[in-house]
DOMAR-152539 format. One line per field, with one value per residue: x, y, z of N, C-alpha, C in turn; residue number from 1. Coordinates in Angstrom, 3 decimals. Atoms other than C-alpha are relative to their C-alpha. Layout:
n_u <- (X  ...)
n_v <- (Y  ...)
n_w <- (Z  ...)
ca_u <- (X  ...)
ca_v <- (Y  ...)
ca_w <- (Z  ...)
c_u <- (X  ...)
c_v <- (Y  ...)
c_w <- (Z  ...)
seq <- (NUM  ...)
This chain:
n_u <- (-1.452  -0.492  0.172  -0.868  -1.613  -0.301  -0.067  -0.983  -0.585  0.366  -0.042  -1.678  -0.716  0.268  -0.936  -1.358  -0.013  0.043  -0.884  -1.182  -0.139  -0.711  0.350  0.227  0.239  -0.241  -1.096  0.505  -0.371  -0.197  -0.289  -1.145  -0.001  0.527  0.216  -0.829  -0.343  0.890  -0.233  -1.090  -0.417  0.370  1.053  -0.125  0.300  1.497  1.111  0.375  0.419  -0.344  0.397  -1.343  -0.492  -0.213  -0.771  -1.390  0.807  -1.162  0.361  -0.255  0.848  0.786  0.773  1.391  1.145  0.678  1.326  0.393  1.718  1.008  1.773  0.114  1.485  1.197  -0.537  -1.982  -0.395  -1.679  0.096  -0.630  -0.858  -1.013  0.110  -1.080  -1.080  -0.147  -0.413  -1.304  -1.300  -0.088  -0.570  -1.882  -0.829  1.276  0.226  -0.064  1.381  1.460  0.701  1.267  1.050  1.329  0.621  1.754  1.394  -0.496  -0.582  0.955  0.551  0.752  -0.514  -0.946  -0.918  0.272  0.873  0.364  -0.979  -0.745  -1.435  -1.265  -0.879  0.648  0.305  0.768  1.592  0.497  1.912  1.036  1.460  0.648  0.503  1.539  0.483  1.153  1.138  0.184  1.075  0.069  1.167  -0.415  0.900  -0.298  1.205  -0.115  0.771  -0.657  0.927  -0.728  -1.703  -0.720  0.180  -0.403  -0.007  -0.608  -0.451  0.196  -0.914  -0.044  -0.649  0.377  -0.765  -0.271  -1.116  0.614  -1.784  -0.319  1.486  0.901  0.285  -0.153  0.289  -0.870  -0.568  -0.256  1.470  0.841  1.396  0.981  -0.390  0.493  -0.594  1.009  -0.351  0.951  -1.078  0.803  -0.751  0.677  -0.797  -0.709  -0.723  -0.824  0.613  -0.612  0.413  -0.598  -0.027  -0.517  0.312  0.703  -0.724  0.174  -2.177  -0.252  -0.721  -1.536  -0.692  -0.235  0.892  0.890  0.266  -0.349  1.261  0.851  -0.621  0.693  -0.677  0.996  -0.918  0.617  -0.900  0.587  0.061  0.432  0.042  0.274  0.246  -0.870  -0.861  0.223  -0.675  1.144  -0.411  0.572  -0.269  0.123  -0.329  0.030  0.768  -1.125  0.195  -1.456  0.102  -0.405  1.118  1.038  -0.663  -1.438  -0.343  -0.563  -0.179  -1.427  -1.167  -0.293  -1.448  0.242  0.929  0.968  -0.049  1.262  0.809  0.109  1.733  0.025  -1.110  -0.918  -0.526  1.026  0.810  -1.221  0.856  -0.371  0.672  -0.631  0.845  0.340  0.356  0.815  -0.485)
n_v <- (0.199  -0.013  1.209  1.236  -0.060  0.105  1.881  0.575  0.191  0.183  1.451  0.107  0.141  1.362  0.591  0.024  -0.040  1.683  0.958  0.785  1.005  1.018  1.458  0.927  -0.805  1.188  1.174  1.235  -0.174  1.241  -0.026  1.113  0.195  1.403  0.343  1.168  0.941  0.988  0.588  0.068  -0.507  -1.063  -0.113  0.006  1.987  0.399  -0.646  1.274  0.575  1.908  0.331  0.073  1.520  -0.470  0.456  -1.391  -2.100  -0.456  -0.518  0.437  0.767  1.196  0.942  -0.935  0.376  -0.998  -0.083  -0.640  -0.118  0.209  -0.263  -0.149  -0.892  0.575  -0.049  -1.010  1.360  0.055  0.572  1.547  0.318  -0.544  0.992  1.576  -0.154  -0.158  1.121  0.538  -1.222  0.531  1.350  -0.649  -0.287  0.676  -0.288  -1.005  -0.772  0.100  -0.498  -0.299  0.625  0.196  0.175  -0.801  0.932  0.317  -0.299  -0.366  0.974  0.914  0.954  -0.768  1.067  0.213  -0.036  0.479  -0.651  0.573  0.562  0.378  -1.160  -0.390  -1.926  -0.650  -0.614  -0.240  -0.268  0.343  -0.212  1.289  0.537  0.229  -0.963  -0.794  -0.670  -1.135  -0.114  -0.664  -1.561  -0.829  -1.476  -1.131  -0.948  -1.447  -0.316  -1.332  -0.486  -2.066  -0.285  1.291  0.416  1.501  0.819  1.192  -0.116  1.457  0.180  1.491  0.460  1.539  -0.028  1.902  0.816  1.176  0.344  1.760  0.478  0.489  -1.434  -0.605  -1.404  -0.557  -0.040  -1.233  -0.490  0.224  -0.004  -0.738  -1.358  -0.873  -1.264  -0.985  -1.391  -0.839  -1.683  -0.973  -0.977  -1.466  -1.142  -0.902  -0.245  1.372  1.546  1.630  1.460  1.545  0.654  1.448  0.939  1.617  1.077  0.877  1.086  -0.329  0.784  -0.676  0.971  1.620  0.792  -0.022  -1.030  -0.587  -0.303  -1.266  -1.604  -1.201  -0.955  -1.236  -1.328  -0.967  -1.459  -0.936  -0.964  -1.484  -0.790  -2.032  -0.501  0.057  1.517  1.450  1.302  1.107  1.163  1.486  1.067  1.563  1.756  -0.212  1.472  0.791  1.395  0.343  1.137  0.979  -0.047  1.186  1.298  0.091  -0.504  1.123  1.723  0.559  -1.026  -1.195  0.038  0.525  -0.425  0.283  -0.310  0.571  -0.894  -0.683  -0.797  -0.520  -0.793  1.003  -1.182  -0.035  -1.344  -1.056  -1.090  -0.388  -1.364  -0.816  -1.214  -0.472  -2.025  -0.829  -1.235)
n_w <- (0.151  -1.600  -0.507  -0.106  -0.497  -1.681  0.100  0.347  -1.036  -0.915  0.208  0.528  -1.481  -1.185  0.142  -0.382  -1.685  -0.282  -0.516  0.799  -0.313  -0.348  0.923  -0.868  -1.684  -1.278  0.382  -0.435  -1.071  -0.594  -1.473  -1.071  -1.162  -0.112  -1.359  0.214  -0.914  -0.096  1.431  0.926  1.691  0.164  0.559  1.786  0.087  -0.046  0.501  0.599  -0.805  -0.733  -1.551  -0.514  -0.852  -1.200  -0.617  -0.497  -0.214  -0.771  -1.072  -1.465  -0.956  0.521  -0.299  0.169  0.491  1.069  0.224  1.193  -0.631  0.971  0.071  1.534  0.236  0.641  1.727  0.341  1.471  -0.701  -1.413  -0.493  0.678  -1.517  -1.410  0.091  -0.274  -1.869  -0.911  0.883  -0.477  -1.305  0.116  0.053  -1.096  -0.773  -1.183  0.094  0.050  -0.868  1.013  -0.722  0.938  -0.333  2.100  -0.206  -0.116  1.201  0.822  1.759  0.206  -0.646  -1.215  -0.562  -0.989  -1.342  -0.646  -1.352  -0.375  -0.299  1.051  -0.533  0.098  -1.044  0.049  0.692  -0.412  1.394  -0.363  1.238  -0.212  -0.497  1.129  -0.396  -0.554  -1.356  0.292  -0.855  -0.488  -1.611  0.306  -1.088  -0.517  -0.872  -0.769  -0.877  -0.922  -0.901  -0.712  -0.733  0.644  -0.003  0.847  0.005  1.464  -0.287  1.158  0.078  1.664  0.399  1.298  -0.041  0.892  0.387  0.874  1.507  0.930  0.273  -0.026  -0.990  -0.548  -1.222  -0.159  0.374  -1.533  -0.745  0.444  -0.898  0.479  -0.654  -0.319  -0.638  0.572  -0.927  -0.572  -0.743  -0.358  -0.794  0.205  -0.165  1.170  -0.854  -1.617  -0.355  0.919  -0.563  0.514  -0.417  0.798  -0.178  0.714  0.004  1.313  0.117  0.218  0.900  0.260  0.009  1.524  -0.090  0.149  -1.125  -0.255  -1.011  -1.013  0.179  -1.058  -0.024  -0.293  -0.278  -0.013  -0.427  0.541  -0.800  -0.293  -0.348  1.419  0.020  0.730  0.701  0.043  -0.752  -0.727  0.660  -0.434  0.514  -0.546  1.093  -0.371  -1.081  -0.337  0.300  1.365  0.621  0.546  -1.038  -1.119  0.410  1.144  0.038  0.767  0.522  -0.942  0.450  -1.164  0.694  1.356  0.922  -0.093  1.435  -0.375  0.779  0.065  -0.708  0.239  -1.647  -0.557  -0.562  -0.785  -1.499  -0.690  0.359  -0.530  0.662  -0.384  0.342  0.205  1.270  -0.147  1.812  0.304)
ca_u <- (99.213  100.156  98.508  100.135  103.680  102.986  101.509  104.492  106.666  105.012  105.334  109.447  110.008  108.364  110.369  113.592  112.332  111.655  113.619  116.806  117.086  117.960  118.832  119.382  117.451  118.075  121.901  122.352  123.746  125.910  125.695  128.711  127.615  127.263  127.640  130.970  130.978  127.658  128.329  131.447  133.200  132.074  128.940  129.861  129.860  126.147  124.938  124.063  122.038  124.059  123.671  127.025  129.292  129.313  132.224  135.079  133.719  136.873  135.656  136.266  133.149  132.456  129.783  127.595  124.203  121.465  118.180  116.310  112.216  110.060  106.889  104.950  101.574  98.234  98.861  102.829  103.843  107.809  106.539  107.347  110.646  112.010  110.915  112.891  115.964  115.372  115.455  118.348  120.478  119.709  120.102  124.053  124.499  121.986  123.814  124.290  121.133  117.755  114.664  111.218  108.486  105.163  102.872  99.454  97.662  97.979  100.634  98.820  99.244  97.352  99.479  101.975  105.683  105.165  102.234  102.854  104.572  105.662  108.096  111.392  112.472  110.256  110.111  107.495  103.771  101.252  97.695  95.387  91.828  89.732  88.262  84.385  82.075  80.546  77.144  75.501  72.067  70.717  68.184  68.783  66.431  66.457  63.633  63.907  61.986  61.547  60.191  60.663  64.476  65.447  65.926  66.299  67.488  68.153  69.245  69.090  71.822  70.911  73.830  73.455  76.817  78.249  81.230  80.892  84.933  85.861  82.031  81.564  79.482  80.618  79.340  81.693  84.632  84.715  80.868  78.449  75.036  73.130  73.776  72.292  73.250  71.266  71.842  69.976  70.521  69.338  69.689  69.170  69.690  72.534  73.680  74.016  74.088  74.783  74.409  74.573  75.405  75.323  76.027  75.446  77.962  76.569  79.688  81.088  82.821  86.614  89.514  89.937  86.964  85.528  83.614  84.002  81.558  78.742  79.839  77.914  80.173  79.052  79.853  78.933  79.461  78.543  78.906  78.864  78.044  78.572  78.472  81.956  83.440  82.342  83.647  82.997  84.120  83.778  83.831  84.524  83.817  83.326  81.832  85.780  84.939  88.178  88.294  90.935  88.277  86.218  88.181  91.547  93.740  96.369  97.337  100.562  103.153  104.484  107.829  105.576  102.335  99.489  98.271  93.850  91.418  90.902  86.696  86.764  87.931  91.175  92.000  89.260  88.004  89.578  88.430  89.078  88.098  88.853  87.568  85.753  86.162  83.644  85.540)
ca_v <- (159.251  160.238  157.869  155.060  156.589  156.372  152.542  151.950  153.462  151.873  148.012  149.211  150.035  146.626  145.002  146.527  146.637  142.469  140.080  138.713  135.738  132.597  129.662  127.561  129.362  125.718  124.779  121.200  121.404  118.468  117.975  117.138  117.031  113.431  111.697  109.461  107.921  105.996  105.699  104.668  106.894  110.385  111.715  111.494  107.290  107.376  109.503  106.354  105.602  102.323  101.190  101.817  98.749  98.570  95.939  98.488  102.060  103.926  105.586  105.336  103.118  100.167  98.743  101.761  100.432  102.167  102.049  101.804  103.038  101.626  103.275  102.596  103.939  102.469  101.048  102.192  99.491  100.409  99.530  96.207  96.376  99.096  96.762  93.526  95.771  97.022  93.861  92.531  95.466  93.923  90.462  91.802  93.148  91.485  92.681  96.043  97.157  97.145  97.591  99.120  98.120  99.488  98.601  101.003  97.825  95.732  95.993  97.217  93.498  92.266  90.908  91.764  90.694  91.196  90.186  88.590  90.648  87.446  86.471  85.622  89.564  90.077  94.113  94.391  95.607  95.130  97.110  95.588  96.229  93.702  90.895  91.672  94.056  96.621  97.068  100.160  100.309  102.833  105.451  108.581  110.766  113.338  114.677  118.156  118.722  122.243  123.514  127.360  127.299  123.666  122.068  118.141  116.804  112.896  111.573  108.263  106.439  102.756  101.285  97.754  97.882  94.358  92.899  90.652  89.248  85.357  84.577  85.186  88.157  89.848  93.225  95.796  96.130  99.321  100.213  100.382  99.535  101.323  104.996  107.309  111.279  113.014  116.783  118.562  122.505  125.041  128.471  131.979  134.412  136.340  135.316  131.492  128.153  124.809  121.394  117.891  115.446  111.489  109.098  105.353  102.811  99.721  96.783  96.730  93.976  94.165  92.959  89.607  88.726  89.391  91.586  94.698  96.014  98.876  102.278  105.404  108.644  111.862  115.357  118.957  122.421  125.631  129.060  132.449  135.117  139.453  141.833  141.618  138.363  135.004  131.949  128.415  125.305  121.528  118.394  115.328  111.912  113.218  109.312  108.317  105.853  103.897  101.182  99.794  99.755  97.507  95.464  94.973  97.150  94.774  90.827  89.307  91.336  94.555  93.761  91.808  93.561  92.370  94.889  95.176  97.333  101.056  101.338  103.247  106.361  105.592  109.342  108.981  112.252  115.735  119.394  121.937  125.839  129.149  132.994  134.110  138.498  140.057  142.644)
ca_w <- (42.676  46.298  47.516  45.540  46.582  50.127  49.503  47.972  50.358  53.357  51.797  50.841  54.760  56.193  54.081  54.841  58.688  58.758  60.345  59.033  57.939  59.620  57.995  61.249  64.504  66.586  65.914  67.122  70.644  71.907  75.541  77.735  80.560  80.662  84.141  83.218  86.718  85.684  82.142  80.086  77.757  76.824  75.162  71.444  72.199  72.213  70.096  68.063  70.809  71.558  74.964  77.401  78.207  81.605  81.606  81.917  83.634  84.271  87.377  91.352  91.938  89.451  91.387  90.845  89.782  86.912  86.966  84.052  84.132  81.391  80.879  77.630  76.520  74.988  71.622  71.460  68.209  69.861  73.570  73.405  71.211  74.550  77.045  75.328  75.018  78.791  79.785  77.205  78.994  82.601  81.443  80.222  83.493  86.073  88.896  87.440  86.341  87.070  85.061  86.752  83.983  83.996  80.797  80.603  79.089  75.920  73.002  69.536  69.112  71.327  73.985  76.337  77.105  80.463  82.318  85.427  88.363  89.698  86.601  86.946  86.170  89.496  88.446  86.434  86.719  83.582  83.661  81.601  81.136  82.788  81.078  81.636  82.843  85.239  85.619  87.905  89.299  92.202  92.975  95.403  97.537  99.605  102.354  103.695  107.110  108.606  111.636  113.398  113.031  112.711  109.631  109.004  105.399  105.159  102.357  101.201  98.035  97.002  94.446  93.061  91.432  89.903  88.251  85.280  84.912  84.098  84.022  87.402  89.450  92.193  93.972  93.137  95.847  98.422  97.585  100.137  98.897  101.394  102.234  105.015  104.438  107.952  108.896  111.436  111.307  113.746  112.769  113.863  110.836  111.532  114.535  115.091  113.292  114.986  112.971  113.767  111.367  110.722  108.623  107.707  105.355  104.710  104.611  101.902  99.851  100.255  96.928  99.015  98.734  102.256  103.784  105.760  108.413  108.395  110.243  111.404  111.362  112.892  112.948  114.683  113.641  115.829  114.509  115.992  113.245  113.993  111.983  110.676  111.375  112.379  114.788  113.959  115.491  114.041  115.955  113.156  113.837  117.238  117.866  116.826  114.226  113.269  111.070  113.602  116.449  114.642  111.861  111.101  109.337  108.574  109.432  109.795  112.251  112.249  110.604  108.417  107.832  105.045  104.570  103.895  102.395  103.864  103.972  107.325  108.610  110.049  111.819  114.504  116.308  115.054  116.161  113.880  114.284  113.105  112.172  109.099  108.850  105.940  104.265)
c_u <- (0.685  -0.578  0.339  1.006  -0.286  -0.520  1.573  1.063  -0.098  0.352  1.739  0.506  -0.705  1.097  1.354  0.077  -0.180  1.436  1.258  -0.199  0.590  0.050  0.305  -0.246  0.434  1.209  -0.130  1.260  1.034  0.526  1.169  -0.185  -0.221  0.712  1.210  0.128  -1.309  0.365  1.295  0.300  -0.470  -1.514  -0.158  -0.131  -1.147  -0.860  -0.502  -1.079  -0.172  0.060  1.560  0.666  0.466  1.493  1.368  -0.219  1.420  -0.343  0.445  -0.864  -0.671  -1.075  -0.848  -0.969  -0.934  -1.312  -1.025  -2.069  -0.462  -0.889  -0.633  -1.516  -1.085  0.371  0.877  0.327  1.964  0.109  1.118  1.522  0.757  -0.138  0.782  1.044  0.025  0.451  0.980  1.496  -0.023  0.487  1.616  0.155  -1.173  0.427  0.637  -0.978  -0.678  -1.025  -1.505  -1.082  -1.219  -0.851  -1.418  -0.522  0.696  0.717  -1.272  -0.131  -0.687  0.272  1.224  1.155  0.229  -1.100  -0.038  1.081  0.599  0.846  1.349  0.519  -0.349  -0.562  -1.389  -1.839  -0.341  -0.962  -0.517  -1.351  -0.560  -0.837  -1.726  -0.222  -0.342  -1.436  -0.647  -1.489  -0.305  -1.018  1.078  -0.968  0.330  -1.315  0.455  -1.217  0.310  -1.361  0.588  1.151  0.555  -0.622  0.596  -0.047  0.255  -0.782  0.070  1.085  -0.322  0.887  0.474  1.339  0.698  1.276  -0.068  1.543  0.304  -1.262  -0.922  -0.535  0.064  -0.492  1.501  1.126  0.040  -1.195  -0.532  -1.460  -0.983  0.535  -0.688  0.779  -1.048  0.096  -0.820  0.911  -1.019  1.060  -0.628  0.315  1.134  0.924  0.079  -0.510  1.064  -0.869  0.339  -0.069  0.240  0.219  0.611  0.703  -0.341  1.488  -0.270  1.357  1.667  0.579  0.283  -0.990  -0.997  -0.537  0.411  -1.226  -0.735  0.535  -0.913  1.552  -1.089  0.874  -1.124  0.864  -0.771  0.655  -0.573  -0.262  0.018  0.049  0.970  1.066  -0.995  0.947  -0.519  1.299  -0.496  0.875  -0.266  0.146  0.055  -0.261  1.385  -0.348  1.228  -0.194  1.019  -0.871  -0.823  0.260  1.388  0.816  1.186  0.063  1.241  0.410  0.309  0.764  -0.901  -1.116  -0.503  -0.719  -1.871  -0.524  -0.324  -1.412  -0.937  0.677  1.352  0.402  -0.918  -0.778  0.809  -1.063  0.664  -0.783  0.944  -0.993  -0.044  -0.225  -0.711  0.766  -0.850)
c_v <- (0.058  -0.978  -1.550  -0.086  -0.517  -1.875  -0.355  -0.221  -0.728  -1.773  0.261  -0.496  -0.952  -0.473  0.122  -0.617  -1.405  -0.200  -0.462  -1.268  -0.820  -0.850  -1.022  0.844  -0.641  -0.432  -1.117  0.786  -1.267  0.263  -0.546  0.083  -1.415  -0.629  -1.109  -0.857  -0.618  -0.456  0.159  1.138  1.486  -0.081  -0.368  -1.438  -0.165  0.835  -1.177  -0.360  -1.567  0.428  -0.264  -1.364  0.382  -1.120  0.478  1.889  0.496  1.283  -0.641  -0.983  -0.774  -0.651  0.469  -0.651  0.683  -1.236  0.237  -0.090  -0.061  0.271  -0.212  -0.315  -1.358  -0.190  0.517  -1.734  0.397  -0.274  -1.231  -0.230  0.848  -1.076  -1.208  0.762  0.032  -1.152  -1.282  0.928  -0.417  -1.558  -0.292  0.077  -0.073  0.388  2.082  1.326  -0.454  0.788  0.098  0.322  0.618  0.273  0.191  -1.385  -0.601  0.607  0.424  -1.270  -1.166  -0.676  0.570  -0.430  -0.488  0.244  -0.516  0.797  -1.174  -0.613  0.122  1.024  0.493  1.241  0.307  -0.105  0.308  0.545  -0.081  0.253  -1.439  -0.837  -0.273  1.135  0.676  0.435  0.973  0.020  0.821  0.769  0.882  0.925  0.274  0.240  1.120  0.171  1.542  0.260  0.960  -0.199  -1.150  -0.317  -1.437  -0.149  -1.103  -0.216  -1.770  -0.935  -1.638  -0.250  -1.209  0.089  -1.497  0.047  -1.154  -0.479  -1.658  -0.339  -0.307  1.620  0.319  1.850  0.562  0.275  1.604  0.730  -0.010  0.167  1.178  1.341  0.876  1.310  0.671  1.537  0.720  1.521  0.629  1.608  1.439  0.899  1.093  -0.177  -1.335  -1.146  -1.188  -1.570  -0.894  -1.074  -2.091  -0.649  -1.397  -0.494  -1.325  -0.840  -0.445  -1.062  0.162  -0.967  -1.323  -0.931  -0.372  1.231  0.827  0.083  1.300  0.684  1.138  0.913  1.246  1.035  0.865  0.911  0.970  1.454  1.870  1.187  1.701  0.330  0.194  -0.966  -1.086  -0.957  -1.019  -0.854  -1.264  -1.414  -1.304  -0.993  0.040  -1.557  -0.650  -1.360  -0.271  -0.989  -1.305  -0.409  -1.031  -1.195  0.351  1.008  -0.612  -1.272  0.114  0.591  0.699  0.098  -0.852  0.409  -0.836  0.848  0.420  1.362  0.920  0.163  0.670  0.942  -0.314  1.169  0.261  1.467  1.545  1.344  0.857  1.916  1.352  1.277  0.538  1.812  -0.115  1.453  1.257)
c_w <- (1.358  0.836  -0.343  0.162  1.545  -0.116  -0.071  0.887  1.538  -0.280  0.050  1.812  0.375  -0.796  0.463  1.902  0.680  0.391  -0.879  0.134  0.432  -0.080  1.378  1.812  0.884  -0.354  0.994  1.260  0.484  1.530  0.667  1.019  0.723  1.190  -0.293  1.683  -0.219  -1.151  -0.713  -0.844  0.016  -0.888  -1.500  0.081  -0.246  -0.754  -1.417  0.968  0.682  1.486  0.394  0.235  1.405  0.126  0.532  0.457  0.752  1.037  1.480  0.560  -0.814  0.201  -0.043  -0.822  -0.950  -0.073  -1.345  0.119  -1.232  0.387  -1.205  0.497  -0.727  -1.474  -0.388  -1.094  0.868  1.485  0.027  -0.473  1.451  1.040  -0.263  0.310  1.165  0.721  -0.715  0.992  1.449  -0.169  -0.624  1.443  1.518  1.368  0.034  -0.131  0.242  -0.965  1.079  -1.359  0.197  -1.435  0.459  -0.441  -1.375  -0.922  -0.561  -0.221  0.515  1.367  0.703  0.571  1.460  0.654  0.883  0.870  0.630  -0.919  0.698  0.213  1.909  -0.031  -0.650  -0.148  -1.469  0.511  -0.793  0.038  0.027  -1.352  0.537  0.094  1.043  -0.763  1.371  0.024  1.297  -0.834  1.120  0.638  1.008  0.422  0.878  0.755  0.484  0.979  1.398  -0.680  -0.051  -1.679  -0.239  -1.390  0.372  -1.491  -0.193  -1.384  -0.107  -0.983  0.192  -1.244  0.249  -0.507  -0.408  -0.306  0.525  0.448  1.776  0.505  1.218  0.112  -0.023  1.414  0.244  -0.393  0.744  -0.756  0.814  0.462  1.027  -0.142  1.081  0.297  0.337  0.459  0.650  -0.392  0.170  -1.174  0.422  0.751  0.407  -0.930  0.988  -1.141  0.252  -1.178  0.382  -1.108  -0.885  -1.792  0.494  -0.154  -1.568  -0.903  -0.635  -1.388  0.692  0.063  1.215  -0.449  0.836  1.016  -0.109  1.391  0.173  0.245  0.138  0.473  1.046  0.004  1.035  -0.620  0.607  -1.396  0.790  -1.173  -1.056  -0.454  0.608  0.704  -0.071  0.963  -0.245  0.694  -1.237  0.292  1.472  1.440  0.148  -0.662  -0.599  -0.687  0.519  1.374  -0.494  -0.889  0.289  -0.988  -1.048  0.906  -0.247  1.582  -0.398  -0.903  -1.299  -0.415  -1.669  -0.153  -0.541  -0.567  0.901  -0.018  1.036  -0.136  1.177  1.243  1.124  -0.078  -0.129  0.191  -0.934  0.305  -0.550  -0.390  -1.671  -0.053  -1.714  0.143  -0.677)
seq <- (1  2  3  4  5  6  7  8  9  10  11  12  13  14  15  16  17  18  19  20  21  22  23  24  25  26  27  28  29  30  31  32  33  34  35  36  37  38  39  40  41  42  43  44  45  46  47  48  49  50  51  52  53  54  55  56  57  58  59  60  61  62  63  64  65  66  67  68  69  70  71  72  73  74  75  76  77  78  79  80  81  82  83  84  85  86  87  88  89  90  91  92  93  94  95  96  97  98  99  100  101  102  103  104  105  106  107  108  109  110  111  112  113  114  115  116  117  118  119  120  121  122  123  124  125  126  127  128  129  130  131  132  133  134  135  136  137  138  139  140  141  142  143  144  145  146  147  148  149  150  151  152  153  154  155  156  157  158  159  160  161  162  163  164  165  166  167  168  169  170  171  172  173  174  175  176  177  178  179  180  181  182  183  184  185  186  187  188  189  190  191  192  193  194  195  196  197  198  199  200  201  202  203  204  205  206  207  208  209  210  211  212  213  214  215  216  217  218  219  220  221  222  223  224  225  226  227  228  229  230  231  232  233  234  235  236  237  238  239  240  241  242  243  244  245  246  247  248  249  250  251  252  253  254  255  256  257  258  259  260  261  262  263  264  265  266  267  268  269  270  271  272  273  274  275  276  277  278  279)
């Protein structure tokens, strides 16, 4: 019996001790803070979500301009219906607004209102998934040499990568088929490590349809090691390998640049150094 009073009592007080209820936790909010020198009228005009008339903006600076940024997703069925208005609301006011377009890839139905960036709107950027394939082929090895305190890895990457699009095959662009990966370390336990490094890019077929040129880059590291800290210092690209030194980076002129494929280090020769303390 005492023990089903105290049940009892113990279910009475949660109940009383719960939450009150609340029949609306989120009331609706209406914002005024709305920006009347871009847009007409007050906030309550749009909560319809009609689109402002820009032909009368009672503000100090009529000629103010609006930007409008279409983004729309993979299979969005309302993509394409924002992107006509977007560009129904620029074609109203063509020297008012402005529409920046970018469409992840096909509608849901298949096709897309905007697919060329040179159209008449000029703004707008489609990304579609290519029409074809990739295919990928390679091996990779590695040989580790050692002898007393020197140690030599070299490294080797073959990839026979393709593109299969409008029935024709091209090697894949910014790939280098052939790979070298060298590093020679000398090292005392303890107390010093120096390594020298190299290594080897085959040329490599650029998006215009050339080629680039094969590059060696090479490095060297040296640290000191005590008992509580270390000092290290790294010479990168110490050779200065630029991809302006040997190709072009762009054509044209400066005010006019074209501007090409990066498949080169472009920052040359850089020294870098600093102290490691063990706590």
């Amino acid at each position: 019996m005492k023990r089903s009073f105290f049940a009892l009592l113990t279910i009475v007080a949660v109940l009383f001790s719960s939450c009150d209820k609340v029949e609306n936790p989120f009331p609706p909010k209406v914002n005024t803070d709305l920006d009347t020198t871009i847009y007409a009228g007050n906030w309550s005009d749009y909560v319809a979500n009609e689109w402002p008339d820009f032909s009368s903006i009672p503000n100090e600076n009529p000629n103010r301009n609006v930007l409008i940024e279409d983004f729309t997703g993979h299979n969005c069925s309302y993509c394409p219906e924002a992107g006509e208005i977007a560009h129904a609301i620029h074609a109203s006011n063509p020297l008012r607004v402005f529409v920046a377009s970018i469409h992840a890839s096909n509608t849901i139905s298949g096709t897309s209102s905007f697919q060329d960036i040179n159209t008449a709107q000029g703004y707008t950027i489609d990304f579609k998934n290519a029409n074809g394939s990739i295919d990928t082929k390679g091996m990779e090895t590695n040989v580790r040499l050692t002898y007393a305190d020197f140690n030599l890895f070299v490294g080797y990457t073959y990839t026979n990568a393709n593109t299969h699009f409008d029935n024709t095959k091209q090697s894949l662009a910014l790939t280098a088929r052939h790979r070298l990966n060298n590093v020679l370390m000398y090292e005392i336990e303890d107390k010093l490590k120096l390594g020298l490094e190299a290594y080897y890019f085959s040329k490599q077929r650029l998006s215009d349809g050339s080629f680039g040129k094969s590059y060696w880059t090479t490095g060297f590291m040296a640290e000191k090691l005590w008992e509580k800290y270390s000092v290290f210092i790294n010479f990168e690209n110490f050779t200065d390998t630029r991809q302006s030194k040997f190709d072009k980076v762009f054509t044209g002129t400066i005010m006019d640049p074209v501007f090409r494929d990066i498949y080169a280090p472009v920052d040359g020769f850089v020294i870098n150094g600093g102290i490691k303390l063990r706590l």
